[in-house]
N, C-alpha and C positions, 0 to 999 in steps of 0.2 A: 332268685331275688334280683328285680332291677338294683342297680349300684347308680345313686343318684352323684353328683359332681362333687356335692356337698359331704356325703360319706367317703368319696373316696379321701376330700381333702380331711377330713377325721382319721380318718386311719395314715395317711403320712402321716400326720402329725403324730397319731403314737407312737408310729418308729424312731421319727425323730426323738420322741421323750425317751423311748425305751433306752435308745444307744446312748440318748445324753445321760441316763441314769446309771446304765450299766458298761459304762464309759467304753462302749465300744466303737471306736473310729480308723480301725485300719485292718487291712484282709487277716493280722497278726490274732488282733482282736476277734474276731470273728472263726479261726481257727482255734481258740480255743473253747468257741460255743459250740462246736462241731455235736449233734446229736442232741444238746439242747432243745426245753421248750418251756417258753414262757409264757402262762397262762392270763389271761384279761378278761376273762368270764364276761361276753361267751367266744371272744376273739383269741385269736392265740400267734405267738409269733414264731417261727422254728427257725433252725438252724442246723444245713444238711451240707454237706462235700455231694457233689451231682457229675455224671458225665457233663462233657463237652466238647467242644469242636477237637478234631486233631487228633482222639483220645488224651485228652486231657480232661482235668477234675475244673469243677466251679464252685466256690464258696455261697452258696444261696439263703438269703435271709428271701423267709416267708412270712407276709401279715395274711393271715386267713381270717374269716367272718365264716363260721358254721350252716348259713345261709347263702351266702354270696359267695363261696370257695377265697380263692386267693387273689385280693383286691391291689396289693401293691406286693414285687418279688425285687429283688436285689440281686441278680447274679455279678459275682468278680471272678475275672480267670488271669491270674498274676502271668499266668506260661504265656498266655497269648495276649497282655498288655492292654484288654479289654474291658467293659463292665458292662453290663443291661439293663435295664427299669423298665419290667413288667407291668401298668396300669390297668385293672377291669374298672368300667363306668360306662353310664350311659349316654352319656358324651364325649364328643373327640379332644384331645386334650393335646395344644397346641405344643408343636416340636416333635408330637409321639407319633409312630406310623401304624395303622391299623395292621392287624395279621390275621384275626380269627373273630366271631362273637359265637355267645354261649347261647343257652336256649333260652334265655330271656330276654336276648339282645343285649346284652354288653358286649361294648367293642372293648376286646384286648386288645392293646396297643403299646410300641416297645420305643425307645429309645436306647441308641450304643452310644457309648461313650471311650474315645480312645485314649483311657486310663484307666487302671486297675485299684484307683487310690479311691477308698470307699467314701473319701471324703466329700469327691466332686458327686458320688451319686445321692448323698444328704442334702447335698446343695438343691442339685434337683428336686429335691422333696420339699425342702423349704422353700423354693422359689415358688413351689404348687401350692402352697398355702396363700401368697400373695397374689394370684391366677384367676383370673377373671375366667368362668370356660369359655370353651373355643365351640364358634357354629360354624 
């Protein structure tokens, strides 16, 4: 499934609802969704403990679209003082650096953040919604 700019910024946007609903805003938070999934028929958002650099773990919020696999990812790794924001779309989305595209041509594209406060990577999600995209 092409992932157009405009579905990507729908899908922030649910994570942003979801954590604003299910009041979760810190890696605390987030630790206790561990194994977690919350369903959005046909979207779903999980919540997994993941390897990471150094061997060390990473707290990964997933929004997936059953079409489009996993269109926005949230990793925070509290050991190593880090965070990421995983984007798939079909455009480049400014600030994020391209890594891989899928077979449909979606560029995955990441942005780190050097803080583990899941606060700043909401922020970035919000700011996606006021985002003109990037050519």
């Amino acid at each position: 499934m092409k992932v157009s700019f405009e579905e990507l910024q729908k899908a922030a946007k649910n994570v942003l609802e979801i954590c604003s609903k299910e009041r979760i805003a810190t890696a605390s938070d987030l630790e206790k969704r561990m194994g977690q999934t919350i369903s959005l028929d046909p979207d779903m958002m999980t919540f997994e403990m993941r390897p990471s650099n150094y061997r060390t773990q990473a707290y990964t919020l997933s929004y997936t679209n059953p079409e489009g696999g996993i269109l926005v990812e949230i990793k925070l790794n509290p050991d190593l003082g880090y965070s990421r924001i995983i984007l798939k779309s079909q455009d480049p989305v400014k600030g994020y650096s391209p890594f891989s595209h899928d077979r449909f041509g979606n560029i995955q594209q990441e942005k780190m953040l050097h803080s583990s406060d899941l606060v700043f990577c909401l922020k970035e999600l919000s700011d996606l919604q006021h985002s003109p995209k990037s050519n």
